[in-house]
C-alpha positions in Angstrom: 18.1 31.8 27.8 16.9 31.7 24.2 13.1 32.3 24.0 11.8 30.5 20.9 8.1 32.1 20.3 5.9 30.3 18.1 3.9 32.8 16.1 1.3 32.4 12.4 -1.0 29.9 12.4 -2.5 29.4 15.8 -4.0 32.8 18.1 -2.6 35.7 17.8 0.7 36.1 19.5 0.6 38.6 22.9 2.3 41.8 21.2 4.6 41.9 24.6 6.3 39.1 23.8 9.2 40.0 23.1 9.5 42.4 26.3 12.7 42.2 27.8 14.6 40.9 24.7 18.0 42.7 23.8 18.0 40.9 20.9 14.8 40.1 18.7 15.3 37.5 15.7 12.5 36.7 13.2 11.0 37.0 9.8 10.0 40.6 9.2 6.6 40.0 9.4 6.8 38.3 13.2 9.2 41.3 14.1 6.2 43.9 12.7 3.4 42.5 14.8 5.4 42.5 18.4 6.3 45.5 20.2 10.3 45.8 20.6 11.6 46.9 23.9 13.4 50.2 23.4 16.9 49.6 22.3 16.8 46.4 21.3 18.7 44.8 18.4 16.7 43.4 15.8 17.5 40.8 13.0 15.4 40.1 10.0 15.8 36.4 9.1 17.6 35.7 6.1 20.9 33.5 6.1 20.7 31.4 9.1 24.3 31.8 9.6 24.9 35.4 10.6 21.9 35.2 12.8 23.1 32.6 14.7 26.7 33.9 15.2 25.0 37.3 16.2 22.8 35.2 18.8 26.1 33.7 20.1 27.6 37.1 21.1 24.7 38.2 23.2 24.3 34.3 25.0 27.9 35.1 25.9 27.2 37.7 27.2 24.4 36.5 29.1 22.3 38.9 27.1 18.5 37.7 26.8 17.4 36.9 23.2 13.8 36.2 21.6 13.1 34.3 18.5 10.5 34.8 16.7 9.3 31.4 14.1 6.0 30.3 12.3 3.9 27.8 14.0 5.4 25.1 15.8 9.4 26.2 16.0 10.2 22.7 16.7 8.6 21.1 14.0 10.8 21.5 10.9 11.8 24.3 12.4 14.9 26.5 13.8 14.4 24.9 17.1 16.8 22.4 15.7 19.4 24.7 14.7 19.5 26.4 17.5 20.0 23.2 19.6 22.8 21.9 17.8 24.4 25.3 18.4 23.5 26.6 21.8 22.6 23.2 23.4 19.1 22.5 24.2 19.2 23.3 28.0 19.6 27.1 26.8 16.2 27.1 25.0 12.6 28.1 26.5 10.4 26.8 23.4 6.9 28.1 23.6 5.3 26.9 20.5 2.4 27.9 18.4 -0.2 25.8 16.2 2.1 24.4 13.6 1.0 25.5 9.7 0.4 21.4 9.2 -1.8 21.5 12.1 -3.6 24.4 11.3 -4.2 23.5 7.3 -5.7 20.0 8.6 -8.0 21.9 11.0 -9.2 23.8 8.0 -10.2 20.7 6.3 -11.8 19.1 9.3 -9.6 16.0 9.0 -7.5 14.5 11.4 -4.1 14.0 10.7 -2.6 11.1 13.2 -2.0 9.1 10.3 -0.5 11.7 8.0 3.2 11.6 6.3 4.8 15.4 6.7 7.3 15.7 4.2 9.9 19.0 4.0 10.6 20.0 0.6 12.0 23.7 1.6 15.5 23.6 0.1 15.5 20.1 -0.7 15.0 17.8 -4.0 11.5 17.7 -4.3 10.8 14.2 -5.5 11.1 13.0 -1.9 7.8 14.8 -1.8 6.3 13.7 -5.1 6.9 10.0 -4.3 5.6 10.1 -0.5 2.0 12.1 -2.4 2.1 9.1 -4.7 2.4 6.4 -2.1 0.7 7.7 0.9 -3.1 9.2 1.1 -2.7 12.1 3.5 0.6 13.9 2.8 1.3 17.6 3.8 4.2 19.1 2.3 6.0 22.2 3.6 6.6 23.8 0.3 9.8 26.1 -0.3 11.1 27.6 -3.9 11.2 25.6 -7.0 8.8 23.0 -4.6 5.2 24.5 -4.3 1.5 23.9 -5.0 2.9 24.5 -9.0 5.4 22.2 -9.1 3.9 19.6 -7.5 0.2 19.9 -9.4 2.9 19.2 -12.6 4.0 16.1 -11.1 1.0 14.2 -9.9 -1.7 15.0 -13.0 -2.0 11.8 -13.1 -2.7 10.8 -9.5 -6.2 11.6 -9.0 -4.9 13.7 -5.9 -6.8 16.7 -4.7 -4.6 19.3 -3.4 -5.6 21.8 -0.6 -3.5 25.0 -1.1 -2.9 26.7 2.3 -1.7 30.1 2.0 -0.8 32.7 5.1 -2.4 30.6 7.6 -3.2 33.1 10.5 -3.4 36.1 9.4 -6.3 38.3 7.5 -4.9 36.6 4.0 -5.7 33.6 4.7 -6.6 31.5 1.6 -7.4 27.5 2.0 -8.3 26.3 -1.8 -8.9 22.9 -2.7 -7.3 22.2 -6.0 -6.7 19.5 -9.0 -2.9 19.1 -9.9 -3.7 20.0 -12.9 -4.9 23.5 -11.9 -2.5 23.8 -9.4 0.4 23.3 -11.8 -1.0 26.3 -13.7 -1.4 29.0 -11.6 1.2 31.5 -9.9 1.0 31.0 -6.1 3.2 33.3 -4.9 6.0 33.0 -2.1 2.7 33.1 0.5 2.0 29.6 0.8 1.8 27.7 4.4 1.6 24.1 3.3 -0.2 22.2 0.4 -2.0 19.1 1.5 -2.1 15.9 -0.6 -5.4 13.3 -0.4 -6.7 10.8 -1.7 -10.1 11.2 -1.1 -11.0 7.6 -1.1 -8.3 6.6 1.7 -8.2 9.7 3.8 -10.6 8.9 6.3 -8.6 5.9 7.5 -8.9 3.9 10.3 -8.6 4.8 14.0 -4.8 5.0 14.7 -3.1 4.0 18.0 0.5 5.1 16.2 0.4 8.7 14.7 2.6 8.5 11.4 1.5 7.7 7.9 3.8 5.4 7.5 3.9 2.0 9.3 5.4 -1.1 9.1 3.3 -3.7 7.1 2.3 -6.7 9.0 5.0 -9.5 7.3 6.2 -9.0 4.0 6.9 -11.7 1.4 3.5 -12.5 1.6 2.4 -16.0 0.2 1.2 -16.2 -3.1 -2.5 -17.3 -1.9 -2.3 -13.3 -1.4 -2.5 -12.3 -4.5 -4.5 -13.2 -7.7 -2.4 -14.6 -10.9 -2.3 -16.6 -13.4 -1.5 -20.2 -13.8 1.2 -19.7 -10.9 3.4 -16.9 -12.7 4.1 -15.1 -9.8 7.2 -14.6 -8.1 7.3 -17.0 -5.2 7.7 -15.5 -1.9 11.1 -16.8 -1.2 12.7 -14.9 -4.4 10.7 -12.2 -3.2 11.5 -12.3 0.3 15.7 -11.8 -1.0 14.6 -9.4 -3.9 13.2 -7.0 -1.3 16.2 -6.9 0.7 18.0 -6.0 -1.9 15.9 -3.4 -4.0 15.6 -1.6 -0.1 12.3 0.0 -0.8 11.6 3.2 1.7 9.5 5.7 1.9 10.1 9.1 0.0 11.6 6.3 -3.4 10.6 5.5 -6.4 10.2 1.9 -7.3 9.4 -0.2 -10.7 8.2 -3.6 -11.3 9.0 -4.1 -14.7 7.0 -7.2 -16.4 5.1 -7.0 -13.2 3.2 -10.3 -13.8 0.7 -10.3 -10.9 2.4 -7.1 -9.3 3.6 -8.9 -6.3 6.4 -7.4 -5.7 5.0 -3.9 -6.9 2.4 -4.6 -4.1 5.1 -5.7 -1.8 6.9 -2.0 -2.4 4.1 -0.1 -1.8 3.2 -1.6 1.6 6.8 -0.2 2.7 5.9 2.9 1.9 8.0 3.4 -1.4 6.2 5.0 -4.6 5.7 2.1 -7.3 5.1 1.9 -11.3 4.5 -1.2 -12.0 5.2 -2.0 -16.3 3.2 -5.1 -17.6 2.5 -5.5 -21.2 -0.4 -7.6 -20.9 -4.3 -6.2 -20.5 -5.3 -9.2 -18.2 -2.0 -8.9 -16.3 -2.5 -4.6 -16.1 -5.8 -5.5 -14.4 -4.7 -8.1 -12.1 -1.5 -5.3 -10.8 -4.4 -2.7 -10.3 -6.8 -5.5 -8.6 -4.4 -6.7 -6.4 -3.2 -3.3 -5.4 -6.7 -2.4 -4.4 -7.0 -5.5 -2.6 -3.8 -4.8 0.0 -4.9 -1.0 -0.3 -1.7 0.5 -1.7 -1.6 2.5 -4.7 0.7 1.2 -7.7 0.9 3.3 -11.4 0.2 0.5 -13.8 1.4 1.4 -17.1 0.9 -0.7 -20.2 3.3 -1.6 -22.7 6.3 -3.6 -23.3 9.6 -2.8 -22.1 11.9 -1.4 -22.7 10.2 0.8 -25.2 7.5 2.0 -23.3 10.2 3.0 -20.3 11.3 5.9 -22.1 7.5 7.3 -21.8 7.9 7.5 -17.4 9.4 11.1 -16.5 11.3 10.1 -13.5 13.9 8.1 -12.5 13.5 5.5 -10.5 15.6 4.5 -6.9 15.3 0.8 -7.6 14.2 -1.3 -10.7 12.6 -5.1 -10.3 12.9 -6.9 -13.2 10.9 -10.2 -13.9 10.5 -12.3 -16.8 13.1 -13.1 -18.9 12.7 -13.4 -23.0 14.8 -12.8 -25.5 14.9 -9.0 -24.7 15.9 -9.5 -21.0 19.3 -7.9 -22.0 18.3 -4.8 -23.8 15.6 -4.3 -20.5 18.1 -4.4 -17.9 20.1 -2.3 -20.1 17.2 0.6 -20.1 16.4 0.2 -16.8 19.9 0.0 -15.4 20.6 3.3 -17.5 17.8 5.2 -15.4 18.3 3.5 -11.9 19.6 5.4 -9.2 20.4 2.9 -6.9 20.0 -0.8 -7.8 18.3 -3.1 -10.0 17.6 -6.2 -9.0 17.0 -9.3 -11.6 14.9 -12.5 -11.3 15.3 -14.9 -14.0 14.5 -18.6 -14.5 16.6 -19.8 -17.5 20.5 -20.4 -17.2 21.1 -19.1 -20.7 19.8 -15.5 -19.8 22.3 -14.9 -16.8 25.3 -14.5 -18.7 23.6 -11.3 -20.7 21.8 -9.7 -17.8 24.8 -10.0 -16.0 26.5 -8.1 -18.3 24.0 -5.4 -19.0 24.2 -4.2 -15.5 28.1 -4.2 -15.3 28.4 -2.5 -18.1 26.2 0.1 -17.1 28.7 0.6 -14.0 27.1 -1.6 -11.6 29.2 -4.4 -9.1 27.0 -7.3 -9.8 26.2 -10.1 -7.0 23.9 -12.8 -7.5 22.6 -16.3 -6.2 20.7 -19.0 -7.4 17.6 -19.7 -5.2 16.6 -23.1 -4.8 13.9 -24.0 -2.1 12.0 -27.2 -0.8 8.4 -26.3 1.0 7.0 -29.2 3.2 3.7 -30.9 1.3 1.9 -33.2 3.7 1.1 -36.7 1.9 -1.7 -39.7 3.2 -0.9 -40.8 6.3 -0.2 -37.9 8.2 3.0 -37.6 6.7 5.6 -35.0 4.8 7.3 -34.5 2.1 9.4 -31.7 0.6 8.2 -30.3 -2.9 10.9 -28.5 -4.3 10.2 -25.3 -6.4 11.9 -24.2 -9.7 15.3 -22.4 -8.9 15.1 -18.9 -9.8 18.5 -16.6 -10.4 18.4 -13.3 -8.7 20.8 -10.8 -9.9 21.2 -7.3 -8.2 23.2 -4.5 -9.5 24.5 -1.5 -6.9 25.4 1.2 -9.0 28.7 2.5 -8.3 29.6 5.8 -7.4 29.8 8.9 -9.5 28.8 6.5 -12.8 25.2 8.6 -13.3 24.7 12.2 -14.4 22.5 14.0 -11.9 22.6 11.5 -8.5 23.4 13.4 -5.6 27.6 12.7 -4.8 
């Protein structure tokens, strides 16, 4: 057997722990607070690799082995790794008080309905986008994606940050933080986890589902939802398609552009993407950011007129909406298909536009699809009778970017 020890955040492990061990694997400062039998082999992590071939040799030989890991082994942990090599059935995981545990206890908040997010050796706008979405969001931080880098990316969030450093031991530190001062300071290579709130949502309701992120209850809501003006809003039946295609998910950046009422900016957020909704209107900025409030998401509303005012938003997005449809529809698709990662997806009313939008996302190296949407609701009239009301057809065109046509998307 393989005993996985969880160690750091929780008591203090029982310095006999490893007894027995021929082989002892951990971080050097697990292997320095157990006692190593006398002859034993021990291995400082580093490259998971070599440890794991050096594990191999003493399992075939039958020779017992003790890992050492940080918290809960089996959450974001090596428990997974060792699994996929050795086979579960060879493990005896005896886990500890996981780091995202422990940093919640700190607070005194519960964290059922939290999002935990990895960014240790991994792109860290995964983790920016799920802190922008979600209220409650602890990250597990790793190099080039801690309390610094993070603080940089939210200013303007409104987000407090709790910095949890060496959870456990005598240096623990548990600071609560603005981005803003976060992104200046030098945190060292110490820290546990950084929690993101928003203090305003975080004590949310009682959960029968742990997970931050659930499914909304129905999506291309009816537009009775939402407040807008003189029926400029996109009706639910365009939105219902132009959801399936721009795929929002959690961990993505979405934007509305010409957001209108922000319906389908709303609509994004409730799946669990990040959202920046673009509306060049005052009234219209207020009734995104009113809206929002009212189906408790959190949207970026940022004011201006496209597509100048797109070169003033720092990160790329995943997926682009684009409603409206003046005379600048083409040079709009053209700026947003030029920062899209994934797809944008069109809605426009006149015929005469569709040719040029068209074109502005092929020849930004798209493959182009599209439909026109046409759609009848029933209307009762006197008498206790129906009649179909037809709507005004809508073209929806979505771009999927092809492979290998963007500088800096993951191949």
């Amino acid at each position: 057997m393989i005993t996985v020890v969880g160690t750091g955040a929780g008591a203090p492990v029982d310095a006999r722990v490893a007894a027995g061990a021929e082989l002892v694997v951990g971080g050097r400062r697990h292997l320095d607070a157990v006692r190593l039998p006398e002859g034993a082999e021990r291995i400082v992590l580093g490259p998971l690799a070599p440890a794991l071939d050096t594990i191999g040799k003493y399992v075939a030989e039958e020779r017992p082995v003790v890992v050492l890991a940080s918290g809960d082994p089996g959450f974001f942990g090596i428990v997974r790794a060792l699994a996929e090599r050795f086979g579960p059935e060879r493990l005896d995981v005896r886990p500890g008080v996981s780091s995202v545990a422990a940093a919640f206890a700190r607070t005194g908040l519960t964290w059922d309905d939290a999002v935990v997010v990895s960014a240790h050796g991994r792109d860290p706008r995964t983790a920016v986008n799920l802190c922008r979405a979600h209220p409650k969001v602890a990250v597990l931080t790793g190099p080039g994606a801690g309390p610094a880098e993070l603080g940089a990316a939210l200013r303007d969030t409104g987000r407090v940050l709790v910095v949890a450093t060496s959870l456990g031991s005598a240096e623990e530190r548990v600071e609560r933080v603005t981005p803003a001062e976060a992104a200046g300071r030098d945190w060292g290579a110490a820290v546990s986890v950084v929690l993101c709130l928003d203090e305003a949502r975080a004590l949310g309701p009682v959960r029968t589902v742990a997970g931050g992120v659930g499914r909304p209850v129905g999506w291309a809501l009816d537009e009775a939802g939402f407040d807008h003006r003189d029926s400029m809003i996109t009706k639910f039946e365009v939105r219902a398609l132009a959801l399936a295609r721009l795929g929002p998910r959690p961990g993505e950046l979405v934007w509305d552009v010409g957001a209108g009422s922000g319906s389908v900016a709303v609509e994004c957020a409730r799946l669990g993407a990040a959202v920046t909704a673009v509306e060049k209107a005052p009234d219209g900025v207020e009734r995104v950011r009113a809206n929002a409030a009212a189906h408790g998401v959190d949207v970026r509303v940022v004011h201006g007129a496209a597509p100048d005012v797109l070169a003033g938003l720092d990160e790329d997005p995943d997926a682009v909406f684009v409603g409206g449809g003046g005379r600048g529809l083409p040079a709009v698709v053209t700026a947003c298909a030029r920062r899209a990662r994934r797809t944008v997806v069109v809605a426009v009313a006149a015929l005469d536009r569709v040719p040029a939008a068209r074109a502005a996302l092929t020849d930004a190296g798209f493959s182009c699809d599209g439909v026109l949407l046409q759609s009848s609701r029933l209307a009762p009239l006197p008498g206790d009778v129906t009649r179909l009301a037809a709507t005004n057809p809508v073209f929806l065109l979505w771009g999927v970017r092809l492979p290998a046509h963007k500088e800096g998307v993951e191949k």
